[in-house]
N, C-alpha and C positions, 0 to 999 in steps of 0.2 A: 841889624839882624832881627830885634823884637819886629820892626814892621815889614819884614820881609815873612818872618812864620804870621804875622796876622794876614800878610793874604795869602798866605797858603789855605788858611783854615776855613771850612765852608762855615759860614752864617747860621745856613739852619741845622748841618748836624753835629757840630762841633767837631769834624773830622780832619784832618791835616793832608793836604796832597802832595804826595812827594815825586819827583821824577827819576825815571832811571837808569841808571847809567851803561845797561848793558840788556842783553835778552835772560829774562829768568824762566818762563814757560807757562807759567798758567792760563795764556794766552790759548792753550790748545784743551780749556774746560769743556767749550761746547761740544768740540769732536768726540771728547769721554764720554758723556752726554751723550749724544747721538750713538756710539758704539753700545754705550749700554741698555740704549732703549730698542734698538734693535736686536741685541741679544735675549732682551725678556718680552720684546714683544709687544703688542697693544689689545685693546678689547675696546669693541664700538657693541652699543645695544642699542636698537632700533625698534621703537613702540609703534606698530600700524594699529589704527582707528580708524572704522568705515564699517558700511555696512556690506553685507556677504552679496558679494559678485559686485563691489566697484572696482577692482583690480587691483589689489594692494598685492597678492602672491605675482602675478603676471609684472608689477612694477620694480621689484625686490629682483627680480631673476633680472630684469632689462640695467641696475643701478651696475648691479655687481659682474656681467656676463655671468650668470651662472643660471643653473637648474636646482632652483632648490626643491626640496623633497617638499610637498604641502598638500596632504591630502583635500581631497573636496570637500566642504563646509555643510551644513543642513541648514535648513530656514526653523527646525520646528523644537529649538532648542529653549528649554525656559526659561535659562538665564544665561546672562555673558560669559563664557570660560573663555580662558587667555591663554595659548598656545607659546610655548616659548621652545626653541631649537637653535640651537648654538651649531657653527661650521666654522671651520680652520681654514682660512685663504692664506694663499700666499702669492706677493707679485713681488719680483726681482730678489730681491732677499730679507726683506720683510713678511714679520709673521701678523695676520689679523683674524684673534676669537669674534667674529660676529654673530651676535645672538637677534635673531627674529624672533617678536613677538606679535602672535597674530589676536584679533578680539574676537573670537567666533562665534555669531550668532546677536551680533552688537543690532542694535534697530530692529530685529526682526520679532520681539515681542508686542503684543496688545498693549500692555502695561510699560511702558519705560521708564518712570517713576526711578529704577532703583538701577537701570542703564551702568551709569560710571560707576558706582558701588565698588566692584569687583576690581575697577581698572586702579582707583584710589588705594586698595586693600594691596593688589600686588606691589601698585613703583612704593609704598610703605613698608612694606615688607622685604624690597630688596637693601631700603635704608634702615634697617633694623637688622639687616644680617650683618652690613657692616659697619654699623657699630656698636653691635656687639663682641665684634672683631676688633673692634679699636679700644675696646676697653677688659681686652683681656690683658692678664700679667704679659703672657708672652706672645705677644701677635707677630703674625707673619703677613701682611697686606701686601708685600710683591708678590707671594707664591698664592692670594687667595682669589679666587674668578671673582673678579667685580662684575655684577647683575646689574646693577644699578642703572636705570634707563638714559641715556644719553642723550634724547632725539625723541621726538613725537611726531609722527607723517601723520597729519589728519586730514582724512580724506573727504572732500565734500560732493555731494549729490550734483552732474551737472544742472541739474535745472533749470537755472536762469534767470530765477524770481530771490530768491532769498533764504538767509540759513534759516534749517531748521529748527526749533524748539532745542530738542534733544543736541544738537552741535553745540548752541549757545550756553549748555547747562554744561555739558562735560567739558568744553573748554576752558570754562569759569571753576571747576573742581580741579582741575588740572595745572591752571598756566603757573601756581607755586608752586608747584612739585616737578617740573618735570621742563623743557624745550620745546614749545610747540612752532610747529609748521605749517600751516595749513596749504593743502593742495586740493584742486579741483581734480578729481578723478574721469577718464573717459573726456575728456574735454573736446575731442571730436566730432561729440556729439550734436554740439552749439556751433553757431556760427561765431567769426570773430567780431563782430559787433556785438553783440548778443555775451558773448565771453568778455569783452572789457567792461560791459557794463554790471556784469553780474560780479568779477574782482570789484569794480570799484564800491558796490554793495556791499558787498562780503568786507568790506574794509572798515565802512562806515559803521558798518551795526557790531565789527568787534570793539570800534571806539568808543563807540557808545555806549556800550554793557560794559566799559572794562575792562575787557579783554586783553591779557597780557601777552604775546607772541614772540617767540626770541626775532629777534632783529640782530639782521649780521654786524659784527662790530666796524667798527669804523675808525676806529684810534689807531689801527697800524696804519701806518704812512702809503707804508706798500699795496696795502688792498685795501684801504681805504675807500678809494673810489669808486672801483669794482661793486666793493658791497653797497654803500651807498647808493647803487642806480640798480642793485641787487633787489633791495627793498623796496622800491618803488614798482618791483614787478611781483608780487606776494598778495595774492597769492600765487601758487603757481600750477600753471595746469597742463597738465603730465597726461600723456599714451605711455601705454607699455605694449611689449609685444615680444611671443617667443618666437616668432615666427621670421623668418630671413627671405625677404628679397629683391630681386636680382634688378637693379636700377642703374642703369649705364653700365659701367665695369665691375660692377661691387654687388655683395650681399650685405642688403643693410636691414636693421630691424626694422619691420616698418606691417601696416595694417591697411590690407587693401579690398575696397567698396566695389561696386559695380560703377561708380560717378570719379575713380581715382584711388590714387596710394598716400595715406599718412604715415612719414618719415617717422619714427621715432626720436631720432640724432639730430631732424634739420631743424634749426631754433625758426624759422619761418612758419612750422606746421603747430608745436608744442614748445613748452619751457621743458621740457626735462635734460638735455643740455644745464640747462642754467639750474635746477636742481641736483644733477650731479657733482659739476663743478662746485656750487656753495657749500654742499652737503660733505662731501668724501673731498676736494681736489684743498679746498681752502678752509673752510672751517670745522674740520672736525674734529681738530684740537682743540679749538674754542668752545665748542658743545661738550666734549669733556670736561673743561675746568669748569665752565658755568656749571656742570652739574655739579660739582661738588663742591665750589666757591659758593654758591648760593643754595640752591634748592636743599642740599644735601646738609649743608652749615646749616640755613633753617630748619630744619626734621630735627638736626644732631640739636638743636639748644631749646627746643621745643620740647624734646626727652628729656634733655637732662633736667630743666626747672618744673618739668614733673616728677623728677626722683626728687628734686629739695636741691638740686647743686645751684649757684649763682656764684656770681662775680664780685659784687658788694654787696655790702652787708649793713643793716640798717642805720647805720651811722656812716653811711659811703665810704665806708673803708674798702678795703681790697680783701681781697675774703679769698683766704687760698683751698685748696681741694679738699686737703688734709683736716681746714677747721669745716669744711663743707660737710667733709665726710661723717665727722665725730658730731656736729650737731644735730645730723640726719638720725645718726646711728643713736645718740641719746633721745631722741624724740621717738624713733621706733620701738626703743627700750618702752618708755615712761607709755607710749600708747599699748604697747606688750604689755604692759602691768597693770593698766586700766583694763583692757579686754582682761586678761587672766580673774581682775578682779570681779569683774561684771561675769563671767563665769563662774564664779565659786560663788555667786552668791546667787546666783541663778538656780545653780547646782545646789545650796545649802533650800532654796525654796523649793525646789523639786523635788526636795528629798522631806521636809517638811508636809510636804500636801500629801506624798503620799503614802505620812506616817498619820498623817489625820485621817487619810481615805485609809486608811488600813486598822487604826483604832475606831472609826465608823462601822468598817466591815467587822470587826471584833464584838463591839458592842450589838451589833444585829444579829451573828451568829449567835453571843451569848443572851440574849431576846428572845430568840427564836427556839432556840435550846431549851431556856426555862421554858416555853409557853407549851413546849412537847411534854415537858417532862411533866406540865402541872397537868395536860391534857391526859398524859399515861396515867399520873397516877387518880384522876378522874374515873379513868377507862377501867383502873383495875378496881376502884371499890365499887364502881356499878356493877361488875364482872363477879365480885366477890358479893355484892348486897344480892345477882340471880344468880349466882352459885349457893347463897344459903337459902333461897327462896323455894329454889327446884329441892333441893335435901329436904327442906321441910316438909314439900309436897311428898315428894318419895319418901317421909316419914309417916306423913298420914297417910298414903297409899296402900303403904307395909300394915300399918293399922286396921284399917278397912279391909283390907285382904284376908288379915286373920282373924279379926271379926268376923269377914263373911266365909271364911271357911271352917269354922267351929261348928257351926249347928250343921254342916253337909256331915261331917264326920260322924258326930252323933244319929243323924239316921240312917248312916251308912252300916253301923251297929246296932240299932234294934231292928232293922228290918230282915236276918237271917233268925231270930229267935221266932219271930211271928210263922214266920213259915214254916219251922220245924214246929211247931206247934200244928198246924194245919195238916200235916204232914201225918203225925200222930193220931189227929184223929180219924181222918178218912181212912187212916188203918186201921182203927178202934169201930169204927160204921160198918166196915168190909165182915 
């Protein structure tokens, strides 16, 4: 009995396998599963990078059959803006939020220096919307619109010669944050010798720089292979086209020269066939979890050991949230009361200086004050030494005046006697 439960038990999880003696049900997990994910639905976001007129809007309409709304671009925009527009498909009885996001006016600067900037700052911002969703008390992340980019179509220049500067920079800002793809846009443009050798380019110089590019998995059994001879066609270089026509029996997408018709559908003319299928038919569940198993895990632990949280603790212990939190939160404290400190005495100096500057300004008011007042009373005994100066003059003036008007007086009175006297006699002659 003891060596019959020891091979029941696995080795490495210490688990017991029992067998059953009847049907119980849980057998029908997946279909729950499936019923449920159908009932809430899915959300794909899709990041287009290229520059304005390689056909990222014309490719987006030809992926999905549809007519998305996308107005025309400008060349003459200063910097990158990122256009994002979300639409509700639905095929058979499945629901899909797909959000376009377009880069407008990407390449078309002088200066490209600061190109990705913008593209960095948005897929950052859609990983800090949610999680700070994930770190509220009450979160709700089925009912919340996941943004969070899924997929990156990078489109590249047909040219023929080699990536540009500016692809090799933003691909290198980007391949940890995000799922890149790289596609050749307009690939019609090139011959097909001329096209395999500019993939096999474009391959060499993203190995060479590092360049990290999602590659289709290959551990399911099922499409395993598939993807495997998937990646060996990558990049992939794509027509699009709104335009329908008429080829044998059928209206088919397709883009027609004066030298001929390029098929959209026919994988002879173009991969996008074989971008459809990898992109939407088989892995786009894959690009969902990648994104948040990785890109998303990294941003999420990249945050948090900028707030202070960690896992162990300097003694490699296990260091749980709760002791994470309360050592954060006493470190904020004690840096709280150092700042607080280094203010009040900042504060205690500033109030210092300018009680010095204000008994400075006291003592110079009171300076200035005496010097008037010594000046005034200066002013008034000068005032008062020609106030008694001019009296004295007006005293000898008053003197001189009546001195010189005593002897007017005096002959002012003998000179009527003299005449009466004259007067007398020329009457006493007569």
């Amino acid at each position: 009995m003891a060596a019959s439960d020891a091979g029941r038990q696995t080795q490495n999880e210490g688990y017991r396998t029992l067998s059953l003696s009847g049907h119980v049900g849980f057998d029908s997990l997946p279909d729950q599963l499936v019923k449920k994910a159908i009932k809430q639905g899915f959300c794909f976001n899709i990041l287009c990078i290229g520059e304005t007129g390689i056909g990222k809007s014309t490719l987006m309409n030809s992926l999905f059959n549809a007519n998305f709304d996308d107005p025309v671009s400008t060349h003459f925009l200063p910097s990158v803006q990122l256009r994002a527009q979300t639409y509700e498909l639905q095929e058979s009885n499945v629901l899909l939020k797909l959000t376009i996001v377009h880069t407008v006016g990407f390449g078309d600067q002088i200066n490209k220096a600061d190109s990705c900037q913008p593209i960095v700052d948005y897929i950052d911002a859609q990983f800090e919307v949610y999680l700070q969703e994930e770190l509220k008390i009450k979160r709700s992340l089925s009912s919340c619109h996941d943004t969070r980019i899924h997929v990156c179509l990078y489109f590249i220049s047909p040219t023929g010669h080699s990536l540009k500067t500016l692809d090799l920079l933003t691909m290198k800002r980007l391949d940890s944050k995000v799922n890149i793809i790289p596609i050749i846009g307009k690939a019609d443009s090139i011959s097909k010798t001329e096209l395999q050798k500019f993939k096999n380019k474009i391959m060499s110089e993203l190995v060479g720089n590092d360049v990290q590019i999602y590659q289709f998995p290959t551990d399911d059994e099922t499409i395993s292979k598939t993807n495997n001879v998937m990646n060996g066609h990558l990049p992939f270089a794509v027509v699009g086209s709104t335009e329908f026509v008429k080829i044998g029996n059928k209206m088919v997408r397709a883009r027609q020269y004066p030298w001929g018709t390029v098929e959209v559908e026919n994988e002879n003319h173009c991969d996008f066939v074989k971008l459809r299928e990898m992109l939407i038919y088989t892995n786009m569940e894959d690009l969902r979890e990648q994104t948040h198993a990785r890109h998303y895990e990294l941003y999420r632990r990249c945050r948090l050991e900028e707030m202070g949280f960690r896992d162990i603790g300097p003694e490699n212990k296990p260091v749980s949230l709760q002791e994470a939190y309360e050592e954060k939160r006493h470190e904020f404290y004690l840096q709280l009361q150092r700042e607080e400190e280094e203010m009040r005495q900042r504060f205690v100096q500033r109030v210092k200086e300018k009680e010095a500057v204000l008994k400075e300004a006291e003592q110079q008011i009171q300076t200035k004050f005496e010097h008037r007042m010594l000046m005034n009373q200066e002013m008034k005994l000068k005032l008062e030494k020609k106030k008694k100066a001019l009296e004295d003059e007006i005293t000898v003036f008053l003197e001189k005046k009546a001195s010189a008007e005593l002897p007017q007086s005096q002959t002012s009175v003998s000179t009527p006697i003299v005449s009466l006297k004259r007067d007398k006699d020329r009457k006493n002659f007569t």
